[in-house]
C-alpha positions as CSV (number, residue, x, y, z in Angstrom):
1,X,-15.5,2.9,-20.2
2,X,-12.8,3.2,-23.0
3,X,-9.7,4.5,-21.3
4,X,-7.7,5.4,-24.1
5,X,-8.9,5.9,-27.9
6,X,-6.2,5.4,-29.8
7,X,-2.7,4.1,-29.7
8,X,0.2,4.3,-32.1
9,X,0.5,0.6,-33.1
10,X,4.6,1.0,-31.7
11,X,3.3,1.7,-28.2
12,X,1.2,-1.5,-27.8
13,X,1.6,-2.9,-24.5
14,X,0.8,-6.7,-23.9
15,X,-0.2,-7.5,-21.0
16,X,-1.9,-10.6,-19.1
17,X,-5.2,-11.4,-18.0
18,X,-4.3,-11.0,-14.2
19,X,-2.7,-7.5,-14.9
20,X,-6.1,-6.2,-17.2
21,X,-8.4,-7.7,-14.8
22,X,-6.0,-5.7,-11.7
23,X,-6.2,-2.4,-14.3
24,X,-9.8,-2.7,-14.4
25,X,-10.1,-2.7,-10.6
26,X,-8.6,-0.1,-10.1
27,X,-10.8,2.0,-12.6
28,X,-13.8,0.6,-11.1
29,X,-12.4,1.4,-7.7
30,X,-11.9,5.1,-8.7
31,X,-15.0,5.6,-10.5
32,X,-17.0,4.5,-7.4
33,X,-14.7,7.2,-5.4
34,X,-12.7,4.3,-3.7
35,X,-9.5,5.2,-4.7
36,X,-7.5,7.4,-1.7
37,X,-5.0,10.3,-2.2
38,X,-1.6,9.8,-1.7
39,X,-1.2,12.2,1.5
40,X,-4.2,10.2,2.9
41,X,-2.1,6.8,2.2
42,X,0.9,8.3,3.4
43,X,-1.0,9.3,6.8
44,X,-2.1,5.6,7.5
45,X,1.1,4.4,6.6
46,X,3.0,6.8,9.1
47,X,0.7,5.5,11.3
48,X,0.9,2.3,11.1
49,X,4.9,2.6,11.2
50,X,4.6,4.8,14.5
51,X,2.6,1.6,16.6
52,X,5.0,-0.7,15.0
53,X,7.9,1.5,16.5
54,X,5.9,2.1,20.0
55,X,5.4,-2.1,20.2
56,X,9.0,-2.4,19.6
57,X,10.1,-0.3,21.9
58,X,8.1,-1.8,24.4
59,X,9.8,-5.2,23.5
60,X,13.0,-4.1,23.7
61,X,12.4,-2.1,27.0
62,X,10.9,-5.6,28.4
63,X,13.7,-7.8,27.1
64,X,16.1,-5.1,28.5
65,X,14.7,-5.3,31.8
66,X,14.3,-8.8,32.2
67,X,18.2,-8.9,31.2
68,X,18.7,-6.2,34.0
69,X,17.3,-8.7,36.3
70,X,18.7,-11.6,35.1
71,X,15.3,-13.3,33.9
C-alpha cells in the first residue's frame, strides 16, 4: 500500500527505521480494523482512571483509620 503518491521534494520528512517500521504498524493495524476510535480510547482511559481513584481512596481511607487508631 502506497500511502502518499507524491511529495513536493521541500516537504521530505526523514525519518528512522524504528519510526517507518512504527508508521507501518499502525497502517497494518488499521487496515485489519484494529485501530479504536478516540471516544472508545477515551472510555477505557476514564475507566481505568476511575479504579485508580476508587483504589486510592481506599488507601487513604485505610491509612486514615489506622492513624485514627493509632496503628
Amino acid at each position: 500500500m502506497r500511502a502518499i503518491e507524491f511529495i513536493h521534494e521541500e516537504s521530505l520528512i526523514e525519518v528512522t527505521t524504528e519510526e517507518l517500521k512504527s508508521i507501518n504498524r499502525g497502517l497494518r493495524d488499521f487496515e485489519e480494523g484494529k485501530i479504536h476510535s478516540n471516544e472508545t480510547a477515551r472510555k477505557i482511559y476514564e475507566r481505568y482512571l476511575s479504579n485508580l481513584q476508587s483504589t486510592y481512596d481506599e488507601v487513604s481511607e485505610s491509612h486514615s483509620v489506622k492513624n485514627v487508631l493509632g496503628n
